[in-house]
C-alpha positions in Angstrom: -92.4 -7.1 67.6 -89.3 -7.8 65.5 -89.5 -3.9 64.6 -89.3 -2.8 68.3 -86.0 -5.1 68.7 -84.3 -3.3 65.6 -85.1 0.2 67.0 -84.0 -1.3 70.3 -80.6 -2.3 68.9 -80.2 1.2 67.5 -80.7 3.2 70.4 -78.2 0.9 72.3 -76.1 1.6 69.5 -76.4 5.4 69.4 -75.8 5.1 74.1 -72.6 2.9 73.3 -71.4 5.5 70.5 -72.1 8.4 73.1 -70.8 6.7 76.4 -67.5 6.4 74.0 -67.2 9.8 73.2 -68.2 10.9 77.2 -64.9 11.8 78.7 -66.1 14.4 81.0 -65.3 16.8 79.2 -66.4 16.5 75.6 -70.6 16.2 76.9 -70.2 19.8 78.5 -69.6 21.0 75.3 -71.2 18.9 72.6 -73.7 16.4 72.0 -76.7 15.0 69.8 -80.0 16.7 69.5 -83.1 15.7 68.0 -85.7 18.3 67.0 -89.0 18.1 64.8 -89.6 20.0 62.2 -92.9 22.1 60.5 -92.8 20.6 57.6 -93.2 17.8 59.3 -90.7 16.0 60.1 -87.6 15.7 61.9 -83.6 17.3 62.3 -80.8 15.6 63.8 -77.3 16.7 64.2 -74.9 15.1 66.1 -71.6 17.3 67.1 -68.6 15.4 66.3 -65.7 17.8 67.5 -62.6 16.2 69.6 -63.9 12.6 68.1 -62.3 10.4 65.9 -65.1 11.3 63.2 -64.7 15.5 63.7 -63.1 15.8 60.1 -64.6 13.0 58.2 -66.5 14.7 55.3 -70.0 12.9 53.4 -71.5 15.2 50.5 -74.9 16.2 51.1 -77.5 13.1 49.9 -81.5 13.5 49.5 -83.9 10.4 48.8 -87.2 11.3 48.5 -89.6 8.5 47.6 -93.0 10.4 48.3 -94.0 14.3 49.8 -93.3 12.7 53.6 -91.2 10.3 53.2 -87.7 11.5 52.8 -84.4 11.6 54.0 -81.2 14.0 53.8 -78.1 13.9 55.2 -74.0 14.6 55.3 -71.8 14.9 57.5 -69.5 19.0 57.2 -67.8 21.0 59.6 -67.6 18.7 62.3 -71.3 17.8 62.4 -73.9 15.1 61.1 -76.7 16.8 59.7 -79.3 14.8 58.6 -83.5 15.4 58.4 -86.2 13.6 57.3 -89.9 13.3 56.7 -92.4 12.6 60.0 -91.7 8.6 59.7 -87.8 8.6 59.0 -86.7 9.3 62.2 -85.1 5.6 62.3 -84.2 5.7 59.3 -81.8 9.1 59.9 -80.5 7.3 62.9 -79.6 4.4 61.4 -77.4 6.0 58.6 -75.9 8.1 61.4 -74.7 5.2 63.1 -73.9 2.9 59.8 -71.4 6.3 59.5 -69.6 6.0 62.7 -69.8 2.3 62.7 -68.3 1.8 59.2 -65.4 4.6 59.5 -64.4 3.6 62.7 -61.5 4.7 64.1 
């Protein structure tokens, strides 16, 4: 149960990170999407135009440990790019928001 209470934590933290950036007019025109992939696994990339974050660079970074569990990520041209194998959904989240959370602005 202590699992679902981390995972809860991070989605609040991912809502409070997006209600900041709502300002009625940046969610018309950018946002977060999450997406699964063929390989499997999945591909998030959260838009960070007009926020405090929109030119904050991160080289590109890749842990694998095994064929489906992996990780990638950076952060380029206004965007966090990250993708990982089928159970590292959390785990992409979670360095999204240590990002934001650690070069706040």
């Amino acid at each position: 149960m202590k699992q679902l209470s981390n995972d809860t934590d991070l989605v609040k933290g991912i809502e409070a990170w997006f209600r900041a950036q709502c300002d009625g007019d940046w969610e018309h025109n950018h946002g977060f999407s999450i997406e699964t992939t063929d390989n499997p696994g999945w591909y998030v990339e959260v838009d960070l135009t007009d926020t405090a974050w929109a030119d904050h660079v991160m080289p590109f970074s890749r842990d694998t440990r095994r064929d489906f569990d992996w990780i990638q990520f950076e952060v380029r041209g206004g965007k966090f790019i990250g993708s990982g194998g089928v159970s590292n959904l959390s785990e992409i989240l979670r360095r999204f928001v240590s990002i934001v959370t650690a070069s706040e602005k």
